[in-house]
C-alpha positions as CSV (number, residue, x, y, z in Angstrom):
1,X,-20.4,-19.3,10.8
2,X,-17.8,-19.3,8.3
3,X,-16.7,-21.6,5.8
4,X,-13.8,-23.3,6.3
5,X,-12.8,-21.9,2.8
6,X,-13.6,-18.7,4.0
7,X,-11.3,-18.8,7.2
8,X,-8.7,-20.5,4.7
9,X,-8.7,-17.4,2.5
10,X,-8.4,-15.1,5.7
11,X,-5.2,-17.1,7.2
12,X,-3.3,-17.3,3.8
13,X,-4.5,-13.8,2.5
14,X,-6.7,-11.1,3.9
15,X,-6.1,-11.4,7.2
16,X,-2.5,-12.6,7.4
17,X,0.3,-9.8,7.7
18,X,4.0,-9.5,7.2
19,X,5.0,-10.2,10.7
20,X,9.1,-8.3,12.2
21,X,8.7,-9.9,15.5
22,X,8.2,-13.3,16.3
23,X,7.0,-15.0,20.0
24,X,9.8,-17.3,21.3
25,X,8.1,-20.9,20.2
26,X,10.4,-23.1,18.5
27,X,9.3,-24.2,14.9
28,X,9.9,-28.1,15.2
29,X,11.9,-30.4,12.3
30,X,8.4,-31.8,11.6
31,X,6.7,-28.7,11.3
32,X,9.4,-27.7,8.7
33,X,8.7,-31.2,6.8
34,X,5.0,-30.6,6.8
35,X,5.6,-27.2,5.4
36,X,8.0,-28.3,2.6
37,X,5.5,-31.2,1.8
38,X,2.8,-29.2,1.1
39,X,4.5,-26.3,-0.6
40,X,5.8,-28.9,-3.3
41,X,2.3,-29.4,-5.1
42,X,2.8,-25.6,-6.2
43,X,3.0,-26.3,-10.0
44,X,5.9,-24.9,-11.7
45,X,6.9,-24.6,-15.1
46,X,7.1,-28.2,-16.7
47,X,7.5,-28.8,-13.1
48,X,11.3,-27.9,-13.1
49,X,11.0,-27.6,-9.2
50,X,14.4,-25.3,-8.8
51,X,13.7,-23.9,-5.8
52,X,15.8,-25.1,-2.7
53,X,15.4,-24.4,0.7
54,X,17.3,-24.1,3.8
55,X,15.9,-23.6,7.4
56,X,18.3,-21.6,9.4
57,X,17.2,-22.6,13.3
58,X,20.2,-23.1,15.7
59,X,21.9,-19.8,16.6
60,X,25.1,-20.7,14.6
61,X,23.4,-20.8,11.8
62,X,21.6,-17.3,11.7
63,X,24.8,-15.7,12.6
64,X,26.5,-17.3,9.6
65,X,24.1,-15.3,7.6
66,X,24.2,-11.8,9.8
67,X,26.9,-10.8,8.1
68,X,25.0,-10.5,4.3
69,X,21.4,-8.9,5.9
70,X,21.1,-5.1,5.8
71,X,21.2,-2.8,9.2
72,X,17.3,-3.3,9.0
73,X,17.1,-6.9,9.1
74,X,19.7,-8.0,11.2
75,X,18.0,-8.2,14.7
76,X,14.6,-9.3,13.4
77,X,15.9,-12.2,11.6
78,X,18.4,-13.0,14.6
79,X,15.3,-13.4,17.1
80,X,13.3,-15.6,14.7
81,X,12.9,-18.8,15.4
82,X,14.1,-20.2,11.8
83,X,14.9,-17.9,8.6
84,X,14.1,-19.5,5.3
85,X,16.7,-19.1,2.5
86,X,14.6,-19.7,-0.3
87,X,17.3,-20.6,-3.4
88,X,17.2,-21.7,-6.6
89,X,18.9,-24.8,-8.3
90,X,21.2,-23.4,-11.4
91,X,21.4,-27.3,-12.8
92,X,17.5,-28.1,-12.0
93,X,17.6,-29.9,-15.3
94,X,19.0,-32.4,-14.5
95,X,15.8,-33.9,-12.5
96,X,13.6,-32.8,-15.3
97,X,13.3,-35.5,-17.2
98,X,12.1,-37.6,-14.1
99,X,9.9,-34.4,-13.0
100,X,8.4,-33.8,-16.5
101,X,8.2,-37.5,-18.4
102,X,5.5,-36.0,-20.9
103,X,8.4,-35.2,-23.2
104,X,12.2,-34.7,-22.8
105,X,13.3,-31.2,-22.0
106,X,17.0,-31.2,-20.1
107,X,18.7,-30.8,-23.6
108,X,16.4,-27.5,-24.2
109,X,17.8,-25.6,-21.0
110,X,21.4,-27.5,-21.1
111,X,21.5,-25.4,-24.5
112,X,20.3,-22.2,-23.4
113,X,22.0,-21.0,-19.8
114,X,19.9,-17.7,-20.3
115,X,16.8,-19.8,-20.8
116,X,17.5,-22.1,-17.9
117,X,18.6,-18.9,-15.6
118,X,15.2,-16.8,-16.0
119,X,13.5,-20.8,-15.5
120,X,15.2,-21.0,-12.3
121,X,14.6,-17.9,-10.6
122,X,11.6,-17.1,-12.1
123,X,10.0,-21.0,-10.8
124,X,12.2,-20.5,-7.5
125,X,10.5,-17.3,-7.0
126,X,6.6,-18.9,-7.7
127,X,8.0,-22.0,-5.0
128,X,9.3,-19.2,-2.0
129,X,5.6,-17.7,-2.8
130,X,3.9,-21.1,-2.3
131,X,6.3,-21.5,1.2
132,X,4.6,-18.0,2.4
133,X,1.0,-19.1,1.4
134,X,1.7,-23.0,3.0
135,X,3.8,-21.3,6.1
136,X,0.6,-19.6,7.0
137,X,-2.1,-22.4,6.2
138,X,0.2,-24.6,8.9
139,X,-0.3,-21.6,11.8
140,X,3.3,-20.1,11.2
141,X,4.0,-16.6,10.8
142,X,5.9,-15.0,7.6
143,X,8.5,-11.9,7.0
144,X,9.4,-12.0,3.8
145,X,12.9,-10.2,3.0
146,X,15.0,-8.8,0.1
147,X,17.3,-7.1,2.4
148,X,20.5,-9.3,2.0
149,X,23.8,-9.8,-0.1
150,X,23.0,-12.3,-2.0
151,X,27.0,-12.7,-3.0
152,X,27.6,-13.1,0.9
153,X,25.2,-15.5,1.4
154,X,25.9,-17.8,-1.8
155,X,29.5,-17.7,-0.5
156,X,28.4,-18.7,2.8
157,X,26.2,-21.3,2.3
158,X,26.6,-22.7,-1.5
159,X,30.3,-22.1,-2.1
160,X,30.4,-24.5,-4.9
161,X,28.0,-22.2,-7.1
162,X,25.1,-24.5,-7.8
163,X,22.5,-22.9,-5.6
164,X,22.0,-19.0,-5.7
165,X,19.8,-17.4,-2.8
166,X,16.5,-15.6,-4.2
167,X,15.1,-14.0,-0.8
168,X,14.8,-15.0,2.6
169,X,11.2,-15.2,4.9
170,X,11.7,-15.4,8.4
171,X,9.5,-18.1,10.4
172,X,7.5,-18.4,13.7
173,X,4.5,-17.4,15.5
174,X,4.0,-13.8,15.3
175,X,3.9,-11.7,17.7
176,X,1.4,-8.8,16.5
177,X,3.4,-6.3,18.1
178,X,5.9,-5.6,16.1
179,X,3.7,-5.3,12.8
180,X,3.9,-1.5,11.3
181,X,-0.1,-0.5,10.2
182,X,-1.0,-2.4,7.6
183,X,-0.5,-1.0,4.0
184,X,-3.0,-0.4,1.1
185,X,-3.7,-2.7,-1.8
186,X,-3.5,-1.8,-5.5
187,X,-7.2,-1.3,-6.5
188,X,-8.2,-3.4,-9.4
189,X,-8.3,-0.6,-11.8
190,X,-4.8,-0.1,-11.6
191,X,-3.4,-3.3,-11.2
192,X,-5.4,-5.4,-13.7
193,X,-6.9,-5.7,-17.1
194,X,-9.7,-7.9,-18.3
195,X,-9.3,-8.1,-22.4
């Protein structure tokens, strides 16, 4: 049998899949809570913590965000139970010195916007990853998306400029049937280096 490591690595890697098409099973309030609970222990970078999230469930909601999502998207993310905009905080610093008490740090990216821009998306970016690999550790299915406007969707839902969409991962219980063959891997001697 197993290890329950091993089946751990299957369900968050090996054997999990980008899923288009999701079975009708609603994704409950607490299952959404569970899943932001455990994706916040993904370390960040002096645990800024910009990323933001917002669970797009009721109908109303996803078509609010039709608009922004390209031709290929639209009716995939429309059927799922909940689409994930995963967003980044463009004035995380100002919970850093809480987050981070080691030393203070808020003045270093109030100084520097460039700084505290590539801090944001890049730690946003790490946190939507974490959402995928927790997502999938808690039974739910994933599809990951670039496909959007981001401009349309910020004006949408964060008119008042302070949160800025990264990318958006639809959520459910897949429904294997709408997966496209599964594509190839990098081998390691292209992708990596051991110095």
């Amino acid at each position: 049998m197993p290890s329950a490591s091993h089946l751990a690595l299957e369900q968050a890697f090996t054997h999990a899949r980008t899923f288009n098409k999701f079975k009708p099973d609603a994704v409950s309030d607490a299952t959404l809570h569970q899943l932001y609970e455990l994706l916040k222990w993904g370390p960040t970078s002096l645990n800024s913590q910009p990323g933001r999230y917002v669970f797009l469930r009721s109908e109303a909601a996803k078509q609010r965000l039709k608009p922004a999502l390209s031709p290929g998207n639209a009716d995939k993310t429309m059927a799922a139970p909940v689409c994930a905009i995963v967003a980044m905080d463009t004035r995380f610093q100002e919970f850093i010195d809480a987050m981070f008490p080691a030393m203070p740090t808020r003045a270093m990216f109030d100084g520097n916007p460039a700084l505290a821009e590539a801090t944001a998306f890049r730690n946003s970016s790490l946190q939507g990853a974490y959402l995928i690999v927790a997502a999938r550790l808690l039974g739910l299915d994933c599809g990951p998306m670039s496909g959007f406007d981001a401009a349309k969707v910020n004006a949408e839902f964060f008119p008042d400029g302070r949160w800025k969409a990264n990318f958006l991962v639809n959520l459910g219980y897949g429904d294997a049937a709408g997966n496209h063959p599964r594509g190839p891997r990098l081998a390691a001697d292209v992708a990596m280096q051991i110095l």
